[in-house]
C-alpha positions as CSV (number, residue, x, y, z in Angstrom):
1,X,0.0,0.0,0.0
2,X,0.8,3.7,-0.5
3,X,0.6,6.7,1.0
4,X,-2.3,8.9,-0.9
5,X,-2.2,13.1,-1.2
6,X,-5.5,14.3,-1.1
7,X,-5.6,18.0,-1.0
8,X,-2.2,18.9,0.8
9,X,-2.5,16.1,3.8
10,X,-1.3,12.3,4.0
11,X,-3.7,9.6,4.4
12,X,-1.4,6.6,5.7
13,X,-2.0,3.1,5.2
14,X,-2.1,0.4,8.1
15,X,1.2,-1.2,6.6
16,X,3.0,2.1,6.7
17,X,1.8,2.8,9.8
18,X,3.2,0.0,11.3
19,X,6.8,0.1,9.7
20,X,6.5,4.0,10.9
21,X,5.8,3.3,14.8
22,X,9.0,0.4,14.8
23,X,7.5,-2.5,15.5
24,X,6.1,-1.4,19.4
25,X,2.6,-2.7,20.1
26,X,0.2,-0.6,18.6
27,X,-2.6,-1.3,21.8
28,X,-0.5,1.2,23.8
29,X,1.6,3.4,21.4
30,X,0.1,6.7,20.2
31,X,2.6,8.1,17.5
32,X,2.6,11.9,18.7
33,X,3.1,13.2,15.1
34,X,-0.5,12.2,14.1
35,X,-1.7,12.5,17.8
36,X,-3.7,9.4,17.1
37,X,-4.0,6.2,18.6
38,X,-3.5,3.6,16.0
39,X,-5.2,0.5,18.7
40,X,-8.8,0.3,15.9
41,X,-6.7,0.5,13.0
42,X,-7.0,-2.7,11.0
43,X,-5.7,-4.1,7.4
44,X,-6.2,-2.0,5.3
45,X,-7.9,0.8,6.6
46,X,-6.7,4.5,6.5
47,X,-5.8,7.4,9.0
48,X,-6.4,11.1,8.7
49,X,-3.1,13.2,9.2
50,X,-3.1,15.9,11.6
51,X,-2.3,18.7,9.0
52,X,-5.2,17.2,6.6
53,X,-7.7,17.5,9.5
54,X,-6.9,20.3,10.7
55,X,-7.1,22.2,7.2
56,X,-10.0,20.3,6.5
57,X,-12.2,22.1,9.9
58,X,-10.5,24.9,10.0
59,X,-12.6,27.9,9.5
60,X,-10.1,30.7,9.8
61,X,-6.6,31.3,10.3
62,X,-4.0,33.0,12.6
63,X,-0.1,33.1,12.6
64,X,1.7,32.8,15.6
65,X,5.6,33.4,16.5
66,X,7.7,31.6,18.8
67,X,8.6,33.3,22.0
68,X,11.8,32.3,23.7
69,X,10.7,33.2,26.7
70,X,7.5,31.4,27.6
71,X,8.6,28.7,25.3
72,X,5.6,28.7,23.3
73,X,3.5,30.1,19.8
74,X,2.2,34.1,20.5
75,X,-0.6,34.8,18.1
76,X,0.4,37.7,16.3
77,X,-2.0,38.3,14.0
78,X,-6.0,38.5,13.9
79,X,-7.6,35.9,12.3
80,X,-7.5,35.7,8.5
81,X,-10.6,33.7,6.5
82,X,-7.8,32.5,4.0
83,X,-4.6,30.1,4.4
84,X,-3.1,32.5,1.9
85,X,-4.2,35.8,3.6
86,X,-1.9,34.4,6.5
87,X,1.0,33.5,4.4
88,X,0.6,37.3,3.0
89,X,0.9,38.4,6.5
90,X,4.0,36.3,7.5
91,X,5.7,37.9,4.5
92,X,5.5,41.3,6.5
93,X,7.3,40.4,9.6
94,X,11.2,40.1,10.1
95,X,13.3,37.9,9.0
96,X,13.6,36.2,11.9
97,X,10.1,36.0,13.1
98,X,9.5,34.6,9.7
99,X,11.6,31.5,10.3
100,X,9.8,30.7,13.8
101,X,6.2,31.4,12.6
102,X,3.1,29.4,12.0
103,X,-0.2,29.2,10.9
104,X,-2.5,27.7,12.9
105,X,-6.5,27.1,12.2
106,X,-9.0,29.5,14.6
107,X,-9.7,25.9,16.6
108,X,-5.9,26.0,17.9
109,X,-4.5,23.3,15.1
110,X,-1.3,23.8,13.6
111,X,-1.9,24.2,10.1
112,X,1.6,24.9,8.2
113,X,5.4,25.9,9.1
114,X,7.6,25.0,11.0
C-alpha cells in the first residue's frame, strides 16, 4: 500500500503505519506526530493526518511566532478567513520572526510551518 495526497494532507496506510511506529505494540503506542492512537486501526484501513484534519475544519486562520521566553506560539496576527491571507501576513514580519512562525487554524490546530 501507498501513501495517498488528497488535498495537501497524508492519508497513511495500516502497513505504513506499522513500519512507521517500529514494530512497538500498537494497543498502547500513540505516534505523537499524528496524535492518534492507532489501537482500531485494521488491514487495510486509513488514517487522517493531523495537518489534513486540521485544514480540512479549520474555518479561519492566525499566525503565531515563537517566543523564547514562555517557550511557546504568540498569536500575532488577527484571524485571517484564508490560508493565503496568512502567508501574505507572514511575509510582512522580520526575518527572523518569519523563520519561527506558524499558521494555525481559529480551533488551535497547527496548520503549516515549522
Amino acid at each position: 500500500m501507498q501513501c495517498i495526497s488528497i488535498t495537501g494532507g497524508i492519508i497513511m496506510s495500516y502497513i505504513k503505519a506499522m513500519k512507521h511506529i517500529n514494530g512497538h505494540r500498537k494497543d498502547i503506542f500513540t505516534q505523537p506526530i499524528f496524535g492518534m492512537d492507532f489501537s482500531d486501526l485494521k488491514e487495510g484501513e486509513h488514517i487522517e493526518s493531523y495537518h489534513h484534519l486540521a485544514a480540512r475544519t479549520a474555518t479561519g486562520y492566525n499566525v503565531r511566532v515563537y517566543d523564547k521566553e514562555k517557550r511557546e506560539y504568540i498569536q500575532v496576527s488577527d484571524e485571517f478567513i484564508t490560508e493565503d491571507e496568512a502567508v501574505r501576513f507572514i511575509d510582512t514580519l522580520s526575518e527572523y520572526d518569519r523563520l519561527g512562525s506558524r499558521i494555525y487554524s481559529t480551533e488551535g490546530m497547527h496548520v503549516s510551518g515549522w
